[in-house]
N, C-alpha and C positions, 0 to 999 in steps of 0.2 A: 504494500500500500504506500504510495507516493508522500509524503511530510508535507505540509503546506510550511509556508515561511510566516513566523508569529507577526514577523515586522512587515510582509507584503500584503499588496490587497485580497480581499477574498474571494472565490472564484466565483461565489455569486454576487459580492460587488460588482466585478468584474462585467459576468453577463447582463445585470440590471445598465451599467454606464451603458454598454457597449448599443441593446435596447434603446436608451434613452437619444444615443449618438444618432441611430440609425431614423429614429421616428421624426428627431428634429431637418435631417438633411434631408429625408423626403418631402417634408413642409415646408425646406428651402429659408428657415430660421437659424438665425447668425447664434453665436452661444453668447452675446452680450443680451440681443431681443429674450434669448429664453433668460437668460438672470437677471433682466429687467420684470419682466412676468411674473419670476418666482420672490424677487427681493433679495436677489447674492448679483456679488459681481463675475463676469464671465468665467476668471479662474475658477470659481466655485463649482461653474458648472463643468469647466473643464477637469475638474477632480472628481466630481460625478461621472463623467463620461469614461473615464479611466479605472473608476472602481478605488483609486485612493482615497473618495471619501466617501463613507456609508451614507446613503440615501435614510431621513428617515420616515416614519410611517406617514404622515402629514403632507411632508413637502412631496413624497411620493405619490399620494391621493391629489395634491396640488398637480404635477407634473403628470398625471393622468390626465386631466383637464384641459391643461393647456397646448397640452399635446393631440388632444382628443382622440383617445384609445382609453380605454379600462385598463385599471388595473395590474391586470393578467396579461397585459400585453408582455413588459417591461419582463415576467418569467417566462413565458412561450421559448420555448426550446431547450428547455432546463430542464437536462433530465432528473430520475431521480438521486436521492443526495447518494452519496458512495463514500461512506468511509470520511477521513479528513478534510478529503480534499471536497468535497460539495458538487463534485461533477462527475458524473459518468459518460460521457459522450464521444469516448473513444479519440480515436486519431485525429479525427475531422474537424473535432475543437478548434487547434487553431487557425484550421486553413477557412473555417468560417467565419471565424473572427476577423481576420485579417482581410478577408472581402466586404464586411460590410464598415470594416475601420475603411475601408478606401474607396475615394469619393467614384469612381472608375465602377464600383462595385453597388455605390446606391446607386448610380445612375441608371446603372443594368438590371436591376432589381425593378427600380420604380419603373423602367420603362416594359419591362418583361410583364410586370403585375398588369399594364392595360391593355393589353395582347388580348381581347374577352372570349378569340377563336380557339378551341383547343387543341384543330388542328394545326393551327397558325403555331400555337405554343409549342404544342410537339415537335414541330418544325424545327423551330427555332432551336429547341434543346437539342437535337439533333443532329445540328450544322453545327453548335459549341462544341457538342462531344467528337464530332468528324476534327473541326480542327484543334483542337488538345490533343489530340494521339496523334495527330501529322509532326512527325518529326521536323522542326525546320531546318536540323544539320543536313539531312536527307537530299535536301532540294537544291 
C-alpha cells in the first residue's frame, strides 16, 4: 500500500481542485472572477485548484453555485477510498489528471461534450484512437 506524504496534498484534495479547475475553464472564468464570487483572492483559488488547500464544506456548497453543478460534481470520478492513499483509480490517474490540468484538454472535452450525434462521437473517438497508435517515428 503506497504512504501518502503527511506534508503533501490529499488525493482527494487533489481531485476536488482539479474538478473545481476543470468546471471553471469550461465556463471560461478567470481564477480572480471565481475568488471575487467566492470572497478569496485568486491565489486562494489557485491553492484550491491544486489541492494545497482543503476546500471547506460551505465554501464548497458556495462553489457548487457558482459554478453551477451540484455538489457531487466536484467527486465524480473518485473512486472508492483504498487504503491511505484515498484513491483507487489505477494507472490512469494521472494521465487524467494531466489532461484536464491542460487547457488543450478542456478544450477537447468541452468541444467533444456538444458532439449531440453518437455517431459523430464514435467517430471522432475513433480517428483519436487511429492517430495515438500511428507511430510518428514511423513516417
Amino acid at each position: 500500500m503506497p504512504k501518502v506524504n503527511p506534508r503533501g496534498p490529499n488525493p482527494i484534495d487533489i481531485h476536488v481542485g482539479s474538478r473545481i479547475r476543470l468546471r471553471r475553464q469550461l465556463l471560461k472564468m478567470s481564477q480572480e472572477k471565481l475568488g471575487d464570487e467566492l470572497g478569496v483572492t485568486f491565489q486562494q483559488v489557485q491553492k484550491y485548484e491544486r489541492g494545497a488547500n482543503r476546500v471547506g464544506a460551505s465554501r464548497l456548497y458556495r462553489l457548487s453555485s457558482v459554478l453551477e453543478v451540484p455538489v457531487q460534481f466536484f467527486f465524480d470520478g473518485l473512486a472508492e477510498q483504498s487504503g491511505a492513499t484515498g484513491m483507487a483509480e489505477g494507472d490512469q490517474t494521472p494521465i487524467v489528471y494531466d489532461f484536464i490540468q491542460s487547457s488543450d484538454g478542456v478544450s477537447l472535452a468541452e468541444s467533444f461534450s456538444r458532439i449531440t450525434d453518437a455517431k459523430v462521437r464514435r467517430r471522432v473517438l475513433e480517428l483519436v484512437r487511429t492517430l495515438a497508435t500511428d507511430d510518428p517515428a514511423k513516417t
